[in-house]
N, C-alpha and C positions, 0 to 999 in steps of 0.2 A: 504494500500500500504506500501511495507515494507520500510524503509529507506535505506539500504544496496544493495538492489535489483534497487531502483531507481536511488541513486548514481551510480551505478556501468553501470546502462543501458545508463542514461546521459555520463558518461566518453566515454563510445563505440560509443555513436553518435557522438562523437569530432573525431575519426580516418577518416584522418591520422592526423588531426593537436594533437597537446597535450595542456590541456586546463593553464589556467595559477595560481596562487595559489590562486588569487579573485575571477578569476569565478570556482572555487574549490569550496571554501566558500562561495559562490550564489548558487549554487545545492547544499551545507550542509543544507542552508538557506530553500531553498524550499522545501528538502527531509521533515523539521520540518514541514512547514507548511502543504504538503499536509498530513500527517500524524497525522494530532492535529485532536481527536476526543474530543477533550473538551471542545473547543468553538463551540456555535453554528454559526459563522458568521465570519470564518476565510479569509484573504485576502493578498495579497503582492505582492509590490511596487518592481519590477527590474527596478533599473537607471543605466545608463550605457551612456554617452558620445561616438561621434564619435572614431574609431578607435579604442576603450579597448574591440572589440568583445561579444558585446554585443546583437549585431545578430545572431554573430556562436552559442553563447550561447541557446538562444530565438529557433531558428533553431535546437539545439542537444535536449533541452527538448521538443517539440512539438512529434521528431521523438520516444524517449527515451518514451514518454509517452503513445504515439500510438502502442508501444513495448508493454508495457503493460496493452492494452486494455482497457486505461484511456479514455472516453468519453470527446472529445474537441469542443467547439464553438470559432473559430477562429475572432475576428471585430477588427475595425480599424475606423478613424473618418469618412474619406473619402472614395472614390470609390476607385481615387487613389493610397490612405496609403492599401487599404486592398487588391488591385491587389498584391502591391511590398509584402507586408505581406504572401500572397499565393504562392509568386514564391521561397520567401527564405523557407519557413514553410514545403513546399511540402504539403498542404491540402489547400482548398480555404476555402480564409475567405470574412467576409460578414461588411458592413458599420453597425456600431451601428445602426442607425435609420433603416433603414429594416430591423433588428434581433426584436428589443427592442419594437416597436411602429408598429401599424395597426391602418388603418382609423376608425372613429368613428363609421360611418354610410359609407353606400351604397352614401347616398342621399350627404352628407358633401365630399366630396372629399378635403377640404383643413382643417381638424383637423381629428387628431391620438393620439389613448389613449395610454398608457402601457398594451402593450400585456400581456398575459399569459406564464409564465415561463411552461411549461410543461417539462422540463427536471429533470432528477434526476440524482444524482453524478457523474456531471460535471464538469466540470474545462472550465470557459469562460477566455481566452486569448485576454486583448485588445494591442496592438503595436500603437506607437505614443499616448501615454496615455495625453504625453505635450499639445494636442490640444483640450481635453477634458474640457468645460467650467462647472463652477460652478454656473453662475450668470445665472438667469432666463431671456433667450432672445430671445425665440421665443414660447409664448404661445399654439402653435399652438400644438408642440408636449406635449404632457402630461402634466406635472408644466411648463416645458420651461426652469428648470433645467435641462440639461444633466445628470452630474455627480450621483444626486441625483436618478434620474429616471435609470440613469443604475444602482446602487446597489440596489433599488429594486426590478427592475426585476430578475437579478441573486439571490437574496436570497428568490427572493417568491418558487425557486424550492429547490425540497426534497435536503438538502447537497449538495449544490454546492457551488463555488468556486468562488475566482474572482483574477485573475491574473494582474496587469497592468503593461506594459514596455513601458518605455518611457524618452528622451533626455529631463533633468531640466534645461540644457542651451540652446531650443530652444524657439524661439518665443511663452510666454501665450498666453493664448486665450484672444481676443478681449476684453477689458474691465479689465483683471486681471494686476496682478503684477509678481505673480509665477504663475505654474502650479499646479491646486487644486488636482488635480487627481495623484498627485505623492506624495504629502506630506502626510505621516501618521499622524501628526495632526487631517488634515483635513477628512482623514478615520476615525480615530476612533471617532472622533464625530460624527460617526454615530452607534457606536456601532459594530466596526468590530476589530476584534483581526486581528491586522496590522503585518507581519512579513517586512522585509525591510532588501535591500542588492544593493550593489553599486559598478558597476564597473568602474574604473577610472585609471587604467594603461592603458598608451599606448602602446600596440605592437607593437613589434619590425618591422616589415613589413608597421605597418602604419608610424611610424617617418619614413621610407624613400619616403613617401607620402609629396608632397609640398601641397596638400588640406588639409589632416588630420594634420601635421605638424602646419599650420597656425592655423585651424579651432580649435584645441589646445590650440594655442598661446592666441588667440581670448576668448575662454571660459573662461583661467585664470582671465580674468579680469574682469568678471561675479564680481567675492568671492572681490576685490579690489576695495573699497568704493574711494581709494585718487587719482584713475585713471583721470588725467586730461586733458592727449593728447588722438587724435586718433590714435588707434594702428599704427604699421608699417610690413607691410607683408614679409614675407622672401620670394624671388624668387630663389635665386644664387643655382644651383646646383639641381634642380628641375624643372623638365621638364613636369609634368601636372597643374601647373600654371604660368601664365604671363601675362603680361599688353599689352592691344591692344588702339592705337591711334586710333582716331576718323574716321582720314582719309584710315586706312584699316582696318575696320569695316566691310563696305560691302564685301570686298574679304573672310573676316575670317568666316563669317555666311554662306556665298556660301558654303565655303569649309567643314563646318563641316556640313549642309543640305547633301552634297554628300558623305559624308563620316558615318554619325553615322544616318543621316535619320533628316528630321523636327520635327518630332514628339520624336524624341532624342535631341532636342535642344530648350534652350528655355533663352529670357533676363528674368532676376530677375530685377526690380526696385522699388521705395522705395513709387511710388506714382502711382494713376491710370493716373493720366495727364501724366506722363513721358514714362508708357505702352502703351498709346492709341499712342503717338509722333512715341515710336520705332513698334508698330503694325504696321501701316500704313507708316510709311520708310521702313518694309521689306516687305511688299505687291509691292509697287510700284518699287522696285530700286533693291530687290534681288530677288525674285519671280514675275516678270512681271508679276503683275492682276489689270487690268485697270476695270471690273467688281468691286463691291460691292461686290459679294460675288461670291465665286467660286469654283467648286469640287475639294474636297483635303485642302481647309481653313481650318484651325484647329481655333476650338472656345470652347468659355465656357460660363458655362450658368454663368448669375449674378444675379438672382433672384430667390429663390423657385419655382417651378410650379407647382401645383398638381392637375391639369382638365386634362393631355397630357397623362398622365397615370391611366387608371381608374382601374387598379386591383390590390388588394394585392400581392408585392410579397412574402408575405409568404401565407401557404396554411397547416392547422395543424402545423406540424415539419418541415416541409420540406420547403425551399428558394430557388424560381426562380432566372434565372438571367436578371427576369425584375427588376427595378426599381420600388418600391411603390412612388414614386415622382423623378423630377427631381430636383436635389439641388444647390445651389449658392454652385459654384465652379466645378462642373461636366466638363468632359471634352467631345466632340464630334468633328467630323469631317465630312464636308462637303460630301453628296455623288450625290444628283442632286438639282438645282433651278428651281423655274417654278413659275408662275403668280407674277408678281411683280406687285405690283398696290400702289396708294396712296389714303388714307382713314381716316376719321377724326382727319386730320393733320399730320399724319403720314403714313409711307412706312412702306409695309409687302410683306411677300413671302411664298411661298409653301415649304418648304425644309426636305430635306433626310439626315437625319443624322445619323452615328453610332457611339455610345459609346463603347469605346475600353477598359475601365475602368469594363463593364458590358458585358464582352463578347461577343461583336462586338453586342449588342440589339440595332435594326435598329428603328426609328420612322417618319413618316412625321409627321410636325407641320407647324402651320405660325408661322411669325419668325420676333417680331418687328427689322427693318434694323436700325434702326435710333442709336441702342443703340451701335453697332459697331465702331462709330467713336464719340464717346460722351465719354466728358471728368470725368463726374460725373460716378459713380461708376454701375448706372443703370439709369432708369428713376427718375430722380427729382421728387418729390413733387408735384411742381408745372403738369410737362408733366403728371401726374397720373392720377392729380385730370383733365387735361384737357382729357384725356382720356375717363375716366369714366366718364361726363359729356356729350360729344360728344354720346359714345353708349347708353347711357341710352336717351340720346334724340330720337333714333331708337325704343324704346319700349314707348313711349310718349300714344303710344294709348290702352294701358293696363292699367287701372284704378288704382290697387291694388298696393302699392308701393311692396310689399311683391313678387307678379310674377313676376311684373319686375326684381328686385335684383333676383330672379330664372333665367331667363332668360340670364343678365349681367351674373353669374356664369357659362354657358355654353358657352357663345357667346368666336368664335375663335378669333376674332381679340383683345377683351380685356383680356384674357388670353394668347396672342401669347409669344412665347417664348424669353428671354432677353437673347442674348448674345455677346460676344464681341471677339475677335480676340486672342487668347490665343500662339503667335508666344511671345510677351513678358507679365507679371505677374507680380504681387505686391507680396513680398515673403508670406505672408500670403496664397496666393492662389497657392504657389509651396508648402507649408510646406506640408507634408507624402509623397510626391513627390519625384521620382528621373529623372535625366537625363545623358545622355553621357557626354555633353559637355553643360555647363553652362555659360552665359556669366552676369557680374553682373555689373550694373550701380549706382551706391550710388551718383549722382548727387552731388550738392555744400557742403562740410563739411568743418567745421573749427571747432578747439580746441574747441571752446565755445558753439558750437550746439552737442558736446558728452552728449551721455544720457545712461540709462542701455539699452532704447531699443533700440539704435543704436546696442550696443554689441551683444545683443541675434539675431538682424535684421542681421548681419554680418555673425555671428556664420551659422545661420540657412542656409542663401543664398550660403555661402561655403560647406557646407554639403550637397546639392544638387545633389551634380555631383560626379557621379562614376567614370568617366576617365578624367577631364580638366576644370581646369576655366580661363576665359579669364576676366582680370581685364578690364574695360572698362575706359579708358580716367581719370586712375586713378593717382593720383598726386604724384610726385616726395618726396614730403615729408612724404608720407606716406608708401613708398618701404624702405626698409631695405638695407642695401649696405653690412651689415655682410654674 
């Protein structure tokens, strides 16, 4: 691929905007990398913060590249990051784990090795690279490294590629510090000729953004070790954000249900106790559902499943838009209830769900109720092991502990599906996410409970929202009067 040709094709997917002299120097950047035939295991790192067009960017080389009949595999962490990824990109992209991983065995439905790279000179594009973990925490897929497991499968194919774009001032992944998947460090210890480029001005169009504006403000204090207040938000003079009181709360979630849609609107909170509190205040007091659950609920799964779905979605080269598993943090929506019953100590139901994230792909499951208004994150410990205890006491008269656990492995009610009410979220389970209108609760802060992961927690929850953020029952000394 020539350099001058690719420059030139990227510049034309910017019209009508004109691109700015950074992200200039990010296509100089990658015209090198895709170009380097002398490494065998070339890769790069696009960082780019809110508002420095770091999408427009992302967006003009996907198209600029498709120009040139560059072979692309589009992923993202989530269903969600890779729907938003598809609509800016104009090509659908696909969740790392259904590209990357296929089930062991027919028979194993809950372990998936690393697929077969069958591609050749490719160029794999990941977006939200910030969410991508390093540390080994779900044995189930491959090592239970991500990070690791995705560069090898990208370089087990003939010259390929590996692109990764992603916000280094959002939320790491669960257990980290930074984001391992953006640091060239952390690449080239693997043996990858790391190219790297950074965009970090703010357009002109976003400072007159009070989201982007803040969310700015916000990141600065990322890089400032002596930060020792909590920030203070500029409102004065910006009209997609502002601070909503307690007591018109309810009017303002009505209003933007009617105006941008539910499924356009969603609380950010810092904790699951304080998502399940606002869940069930906007069931009851703004959407009148005196039911437990109800057509049109919007919910998310909170646990892995993989019995709900028994097929590959991929198939050779090609990726359905089923699901190979359903994953902690999937989003779905309610579409009929039926058979509710109580059963070794626990409520279940019949339920029709569609994932709007996976192309409206429709499923009936049972569906443990219980987990819905539970404060803990999913099933406890302790309910699991009461669980599996209770059904396996059903297969009591099967000799062989070996059929039984066969058995448990199919049985509907101890695989039923765990989810909870997704009208409010811990940012963690909004992060690749967007929304219209975002409304953000950060509960009790003082000076002295500031951390970095307050800051990235802030950053990330502002960055959410495309058109408005409604500060919730936010405190006077943390508003800016400039």
């Amino acid at each position: 691929m020539l350099d001058a040709e690719l420059v030139y094709r990227i510049r034309e997917a910017f019209v009508p905007k004109i691109p700015t002299d950074e992200q200039l120097s990010a296509v100089q950047v990658l015209s090198q990398f895709m170009s380097d035939r002398t490494s065998d295991h070339p890769a790069m790192v696009l960082r780019g913060s809110a508002g420095t067009g770091k999408t427009t960017l992302a967006a003009a080389v996907v198209k600029a590249m498709r120009g040139l009949g560059q072979k692309l595999v589009l992923l993202a962490p989530t269903g969600r990051a890779a729907k938003v990824f598809s609509l800016y990109a104009g090509q659908s992209a696909f969740t790392i784990h259904r590209r990357i991983y296929r089930q062991q065995t027919a028979a194993d439905l809950s372990s998936f090795r690393l697929n077969d790279n069958l591609h050749a000179d490719t160029l794999f594009i990941v977006d939200e690279a910030s969410m991508v973990s390093h540390t080994a925490v779900n044995e189930m897929f491959g090592s239970g490294d991500l990070l690791s497991d995705l560069i090898s499968y990208v370089y087990q194919g003939l010259r390929c590629r590996l692109l990764l774009i992603g916000d280094a001032a959002q939320l790491p992944p669960v257990g980290e510090e930074e984001s391992p998947a953006l640091m060239g460090s952390v690449l080239s210890g693997y043996g990858l000729t790391v190219y790297e480029a950074d965009v970090s001005e703010v357009l002109r169009q976003s400072r007159e953004s009070g989201i982007l504006y803040n969310a700015t403000m916000v990141r600065q204090l990322i890089t400032h070790d002596a930060t020792t207040q909590l920030p203070r938000l500029h409102l004065r003079g910006f009209a997609d954000i502002c601070v909503v009181p307690g007591d018109e709360l309810i009017e303002r979630l009505a209003s933007s249900y009617s105006r941008v849609g539910v499924d356009e609107t969603v609380v950010i909170c810092r904790s699951n106790k304080r998502a399940n509190i606002y869940n069930q205040g906007i069931r009851n007091t703004v959407l009148d559902r005196e039911e437990l659950l109800s057509r049109g609920d919007q919910l998310m799964v909170v646990k892995n499943n993989y019995s709900l779905v028994t097929g590959n979605s991929q198939k050779g080269d090609d990726v359905t838009s089923q699901p190979s598993f359903l994953a902690n943090g999937d989003r779905c929506v309610v579409f009929k209830v039926r058979n509710e019953e109580c059963l070794y100590g626990f409520r279940f139901a019949d339920v029709t769900l569609q994932f709007p994230d996976y192309d409206d792909y429709e499923l009936t499951a049972k569906v443990m109720l219980d987990t819905l208004t539970s404060e803990s994150p999913a099933l406890t410990r302790d309910q699991q092991e009461q669980l599996y205890n209770n059904v396996m006491a059903d297969y009591d008269d099967i000799p062989l502990k070996s059929q039984r656990l066969k058995q448990l492995k199919s049985d509907v009610y101890y695989n039923a599906l765990q989810v909870k009410y997704a009208y409010a979220v811990t940012c963690h389970k909004a992060q690749g996410g967007q929304w219209a209108h975002v409304y953000i609760d950060q509960g009790y802060m003082t000076d002295e409970m500031l951390t970095a992961d307050y800051i990235h927690w802030l950053y990330t929850a502002l960055t959410r929202a495309t058109e408005q953020v409604y500060l919730v029952n936010w405190p006077q000394t943390q508003i800016s009067e400039k």
